[in-house]
N, C-alpha and C positions, 0 to 999 in steps of 0.2 A: 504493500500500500504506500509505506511512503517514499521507495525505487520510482513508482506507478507517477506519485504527489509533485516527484522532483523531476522526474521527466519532463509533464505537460508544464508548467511553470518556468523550469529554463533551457532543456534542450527543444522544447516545441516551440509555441506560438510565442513565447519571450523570446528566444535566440531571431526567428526569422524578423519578428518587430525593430529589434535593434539594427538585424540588417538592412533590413527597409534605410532606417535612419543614417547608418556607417556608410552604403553605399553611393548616394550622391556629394558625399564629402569626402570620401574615397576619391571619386573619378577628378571632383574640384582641384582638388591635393595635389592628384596626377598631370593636371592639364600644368600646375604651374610650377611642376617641376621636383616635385619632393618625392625622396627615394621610399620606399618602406625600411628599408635597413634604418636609415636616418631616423625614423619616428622608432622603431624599435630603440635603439638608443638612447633617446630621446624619455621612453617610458622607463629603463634601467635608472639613467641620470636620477628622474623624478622618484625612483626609490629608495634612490641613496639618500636623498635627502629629504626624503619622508622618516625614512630607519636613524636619520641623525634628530630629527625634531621629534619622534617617539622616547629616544635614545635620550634626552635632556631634557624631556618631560612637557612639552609644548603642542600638548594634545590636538586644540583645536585648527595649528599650522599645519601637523600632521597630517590632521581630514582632508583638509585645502589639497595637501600632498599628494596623497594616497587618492584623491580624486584628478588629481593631474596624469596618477599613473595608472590608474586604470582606465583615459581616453584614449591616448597612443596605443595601448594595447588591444582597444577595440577597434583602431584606424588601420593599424600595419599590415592585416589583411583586406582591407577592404582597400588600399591603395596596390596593393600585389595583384589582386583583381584586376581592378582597373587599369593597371598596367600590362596585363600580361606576364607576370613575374613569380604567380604563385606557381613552388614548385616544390621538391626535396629541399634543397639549398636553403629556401626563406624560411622551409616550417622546422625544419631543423635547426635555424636561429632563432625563429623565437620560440622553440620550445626550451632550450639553451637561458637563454633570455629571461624566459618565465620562471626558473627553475633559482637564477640569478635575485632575480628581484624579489621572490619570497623566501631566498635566504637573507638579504638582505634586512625585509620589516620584520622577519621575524628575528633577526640577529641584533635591532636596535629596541626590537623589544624589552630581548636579555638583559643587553645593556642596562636596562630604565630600570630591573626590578636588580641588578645585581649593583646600583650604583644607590640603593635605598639605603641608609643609615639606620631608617627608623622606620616603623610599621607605620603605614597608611592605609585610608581605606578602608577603614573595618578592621585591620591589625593582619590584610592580606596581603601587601606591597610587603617584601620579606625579598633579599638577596637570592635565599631557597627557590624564590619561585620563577629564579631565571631557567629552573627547566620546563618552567610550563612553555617558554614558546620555542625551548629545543625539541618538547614531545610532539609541540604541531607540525614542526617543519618534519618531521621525522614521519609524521603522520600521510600531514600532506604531497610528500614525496611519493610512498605509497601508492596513494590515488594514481598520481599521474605514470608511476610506472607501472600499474600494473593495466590500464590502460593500453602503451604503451606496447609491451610485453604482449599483451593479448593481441594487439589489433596485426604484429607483427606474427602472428599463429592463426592469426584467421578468425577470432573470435571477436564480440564487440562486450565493451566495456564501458559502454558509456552510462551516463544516468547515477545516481546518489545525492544528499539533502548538502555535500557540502562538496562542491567543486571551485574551481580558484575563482568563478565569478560573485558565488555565495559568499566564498572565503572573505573579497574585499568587501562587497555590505555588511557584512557579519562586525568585522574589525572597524570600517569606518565609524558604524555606530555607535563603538566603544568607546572611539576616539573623542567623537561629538561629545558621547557623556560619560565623561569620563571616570566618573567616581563607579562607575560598572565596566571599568574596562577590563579588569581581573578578572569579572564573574562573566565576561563575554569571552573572555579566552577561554577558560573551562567549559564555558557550552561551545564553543567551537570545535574543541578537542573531542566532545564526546560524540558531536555529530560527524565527526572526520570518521572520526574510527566505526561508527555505525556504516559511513559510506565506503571505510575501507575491507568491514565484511561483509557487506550487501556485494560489491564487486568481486573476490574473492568464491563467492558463492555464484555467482551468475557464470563467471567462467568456469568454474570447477564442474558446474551441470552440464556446459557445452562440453567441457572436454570429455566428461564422463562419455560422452555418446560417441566420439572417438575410437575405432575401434587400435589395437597397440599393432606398431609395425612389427612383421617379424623377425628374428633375426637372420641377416645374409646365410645362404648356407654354404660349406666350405668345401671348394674346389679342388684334387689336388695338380697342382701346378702339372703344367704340359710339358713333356719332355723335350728336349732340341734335339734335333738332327742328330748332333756330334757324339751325344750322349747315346740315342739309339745305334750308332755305329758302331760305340766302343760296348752297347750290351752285346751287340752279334757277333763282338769277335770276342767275347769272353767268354772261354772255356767253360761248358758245363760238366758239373761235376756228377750229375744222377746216372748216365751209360756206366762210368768208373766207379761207380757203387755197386751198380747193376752186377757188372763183370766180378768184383770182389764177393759176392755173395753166390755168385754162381759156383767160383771157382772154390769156394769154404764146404759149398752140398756137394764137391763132387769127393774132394779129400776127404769128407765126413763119411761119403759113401763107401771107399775106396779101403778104409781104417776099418768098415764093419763088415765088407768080406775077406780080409784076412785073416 
């Protein structure tokens, strides 16, 4: 049900809405010259320095931030389009890219809760809880590889309540209000890891119907020429066993009428 919930909400009629919108400022972009490499960079830059204002505790530049960088990231394909450019090369940069930039937010995360002195928050801002945004990255990496992984075996993996587009609304809201920005990383975390067994389980069914290849079976190697020449002139030895056992029944014979 809720694989079913997160499907139609962002890979259905949400995903195509936004492309509605991406795409004529996609082509705009194009006519006047901008690369998609350029705006993928462009979106990294903006993480960095989103992950530095989360990182020194400046929540609401953050938002600002972190909504800078997730426009570039919904433009660099829709300028690849419009160009003509989508291809292995570009998706394979910014999946590179993407991978980059939420190490990033969630690396100035750490920063912010391991540079606490004193409990905040509720007495939840604690140094300790710089693993909470080492468990998402950790989490969220997951998702995307196993994605990844799968689509590269023939299976689809798409669909779960927290993918990297969830991820940034999830986190910007945190950022906005901030004094729940702790208690928005723990629902984040738990929703990652629900979409990281909801995916694990959807491939594991496709794979289940897979039937297993067998294993090669084993030939034994073809003789050469050279070697069948040198079996034909090598002496057999079974006639000269032959003859030795002839020659034993006749002296055997020969001992018993004397």
């Amino acid at each position: 049900m809720w694989a079913t919930l997160s499907s139609v909400m962002f890979d259905g009629s949400f995903r195509e809405n936004v492309d509605k919108v991406t795409g004529p400022i996609g082509e705009s972009l194009h006519r006047v010259g901008v690369s998609p490499d350029v705006i993928t960079v462009v979106g990294v830059s903006m993480a960095g320095a989103c992950a530095v204002a989360i990182a020194t505790g400046n929540f609401f530049t953050a938002a600002v931030l972190l909504a800078l960088t997730g426009l570039p990231d919904a433009l660099d394909g829709a300028v690849a389009k419009a160009s003509g450019r989508s291809g292995p090369r570009g998706a394979y940069f910014d999946s590179v890219s993407d991978r980059l930039s939420d190490g990033l937010l969630f690396g100035g995360a750490a920063w912010y809760f391991a540079g606490s002195p004193e409990p905040q928050f509720a007495g939840f801002d604690t140094p300790r809880m710089a693993l909470l945004p080492f468990a998402l990255y950790l989490a969220a990496s997951l998702v995307s590889y196993q994605r990844a992984k799968a689509e590269s075996l023939g299976f689809d993996a798409k669909g779960g309540l927290m993918e990297r587009a969830e991820r940034f609304i999830v986190l910007g809201f945190g950022l906005v209000f901030s004094p729940l920005f702790t208690a928005v990383l723990w629902f984040m975390l738990a929703l990652t890891l629900v979409t990281v067994a909801t995916r694990f389980v959807k491939v594991w069914k496709q794979a289940s119907k897979v039937s297993p290849v067998p294993p090669p079976r084993r030939s034994r190697p073809a003789r050469s020429a050279r070697s069948e020449r040198l079996r034909a002139r090598r002496p057999t030895h079974s006639d000269g066993a032959s003859d030795f056992r002839t020659r034993a029944l006749e002296r055997m014979a020969e001992f018993r009428h004397r």
